[in-house]
C-alpha positions in Angstrom: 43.3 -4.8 9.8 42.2 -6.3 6.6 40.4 -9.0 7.9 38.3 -6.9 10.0 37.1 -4.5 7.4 36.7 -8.0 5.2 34.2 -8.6 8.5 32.3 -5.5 8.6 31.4 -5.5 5.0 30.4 -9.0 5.4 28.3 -8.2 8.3 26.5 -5.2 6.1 26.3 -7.0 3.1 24.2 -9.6 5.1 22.1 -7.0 6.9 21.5 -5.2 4.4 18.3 -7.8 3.3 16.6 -6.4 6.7 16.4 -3.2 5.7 13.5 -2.8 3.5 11.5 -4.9 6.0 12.5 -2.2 8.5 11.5 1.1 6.3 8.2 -1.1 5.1 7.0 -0.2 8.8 6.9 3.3 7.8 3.6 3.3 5.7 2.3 0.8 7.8 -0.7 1.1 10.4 -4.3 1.7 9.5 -5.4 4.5 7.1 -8.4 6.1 6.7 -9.0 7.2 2.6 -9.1 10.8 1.4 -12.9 10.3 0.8 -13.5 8.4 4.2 -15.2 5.8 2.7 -13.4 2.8 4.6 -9.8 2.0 6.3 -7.0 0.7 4.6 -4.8 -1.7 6.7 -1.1 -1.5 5.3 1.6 -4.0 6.3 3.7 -6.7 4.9 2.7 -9.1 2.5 5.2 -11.5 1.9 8.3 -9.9 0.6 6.2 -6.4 0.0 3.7 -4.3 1.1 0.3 -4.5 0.8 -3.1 -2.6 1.8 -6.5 -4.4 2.3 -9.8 -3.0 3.2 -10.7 -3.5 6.7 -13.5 -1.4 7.6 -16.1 0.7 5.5 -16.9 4.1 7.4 -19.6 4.4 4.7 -21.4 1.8 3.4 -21.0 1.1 -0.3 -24.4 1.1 -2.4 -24.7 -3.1 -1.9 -23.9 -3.0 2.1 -21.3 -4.2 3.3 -21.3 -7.7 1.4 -20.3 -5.3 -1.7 -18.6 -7.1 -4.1 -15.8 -6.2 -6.3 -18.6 -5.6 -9.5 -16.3 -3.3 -11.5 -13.7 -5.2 -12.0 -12.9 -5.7 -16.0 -11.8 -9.2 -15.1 -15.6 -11.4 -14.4 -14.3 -14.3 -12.4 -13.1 -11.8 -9.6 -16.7 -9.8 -9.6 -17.6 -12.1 -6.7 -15.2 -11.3 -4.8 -16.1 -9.0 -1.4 -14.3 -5.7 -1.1 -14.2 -5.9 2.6 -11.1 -7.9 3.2 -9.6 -7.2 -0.5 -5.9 -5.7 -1.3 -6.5 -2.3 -3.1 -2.7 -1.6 -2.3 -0.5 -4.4 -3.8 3.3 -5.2 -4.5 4.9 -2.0 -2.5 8.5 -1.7 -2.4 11.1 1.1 -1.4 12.0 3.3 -4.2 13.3 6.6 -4.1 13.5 8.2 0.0 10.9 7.6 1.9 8.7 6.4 -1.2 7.2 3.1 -2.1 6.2 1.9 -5.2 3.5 -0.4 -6.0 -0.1 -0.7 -8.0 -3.6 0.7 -6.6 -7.2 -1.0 -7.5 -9.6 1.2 -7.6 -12.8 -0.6 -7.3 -15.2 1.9 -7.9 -13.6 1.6 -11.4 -12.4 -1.4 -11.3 -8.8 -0.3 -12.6 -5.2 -0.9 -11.4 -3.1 1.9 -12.0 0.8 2.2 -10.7 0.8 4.3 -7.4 3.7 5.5 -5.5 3.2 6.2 -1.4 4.3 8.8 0.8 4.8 10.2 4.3 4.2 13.8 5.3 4.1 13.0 8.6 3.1 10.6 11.2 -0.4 11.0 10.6 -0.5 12.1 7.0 0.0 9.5 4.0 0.5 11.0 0.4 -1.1 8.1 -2.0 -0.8 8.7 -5.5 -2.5 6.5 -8.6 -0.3 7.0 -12.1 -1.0 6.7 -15.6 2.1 7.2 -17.2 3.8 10.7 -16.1 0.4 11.8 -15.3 -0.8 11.6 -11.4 -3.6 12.2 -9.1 -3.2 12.4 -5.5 -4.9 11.5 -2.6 -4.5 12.4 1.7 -4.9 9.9 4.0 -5.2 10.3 7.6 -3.9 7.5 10.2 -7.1 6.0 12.1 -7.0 6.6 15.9 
C-alpha cells in the first residue's frame, strides 16, 4: 500500500512541471488591443509567456516600418514595432492570472501587468505602478 501511494506522489510530483505550460494556453491566441490599434499574438516564450505585435489595424504615424522611438533606452529606438514583444515574462500567479511586464511604446515604458480572462473572447490586461492600475479589454481576433 505504501509503495503505491510512494508512486502516485512521485508521478504528481513529476507532472506537476507540465502544468503551467498547460494553463499558459489560456491567454494564448491572437488579441486585438482595447484601442484597436494592432493584434497582439500571445504564446510561449521559452519557459513563459510572451505577446508580440503581429499586425497593426491602424497604421502608426511612421507606417508600418514604425520603429520603437520612445523608448528611454537609444540603442533599441531602431528597432521595428511590428514583430516586437510588448507582453514579456508571464507566469501563473494567483487563479487564472498571469503576471508579467507590459511596454508600452507609445511611451516607451515598462510597467508590471497582470492578465486575465473574462471569457473566451474577452482578455482583462492590466499595466501597474505600484498598487495603482489601469486596465485595458481586449477582444480575441476572429
Amino acid at each position: 500500500m505504501r509503495s503505491h501511494v510512494a508512486a502516485a506522489v512521485l508521478a504528481l510530483s513529476l507532472a506537476a512541471p507540465t502544468a503551467p505550460a498547460l494553463a499558459q494556453e489560456s491567454v494564448a491566441g491572437r488579441w486585438i488591443t482595447q484601442d484597436g490599434d494592432a493584434i497582439v499574438e500571445i504564446g510561449r516564450c521559452g519557459e513563459t509567456v510572451c505577446g508580440k505585435v503581429v499586425k497593426f489595424l491602424k497604421a502608426p504615424p511612421q507606417g508600418a516600418g514604425q520603429r520603437d522611438v520612445n523608448n528611454p533606452d537609444p540603442k533599441l529606438r531602431s528597432r521595428r514595432l511590428l514583430g516586437m514583444a510588448v507582453l514579456t515574462g508571464f507566469r501563473p500567479y494567483k487563479g487564472n492570472e498571469w503576471k508579467g511586464e507590459i511596454y508600452d511604446p507609445k511611451a516607451g515604458k515598462t510597467y508590471s501587468s497582470r492578465l486575465e480572462r473574462a471569457d473566451a473572447n474577452t482578455l482583462t490586461v492590466k499595466g501597474c505602478i505600484g498598487p495603482f492600475c489601469k486596465s485595458q479589454t481586449w477582444k480575441r481576433a476572429r
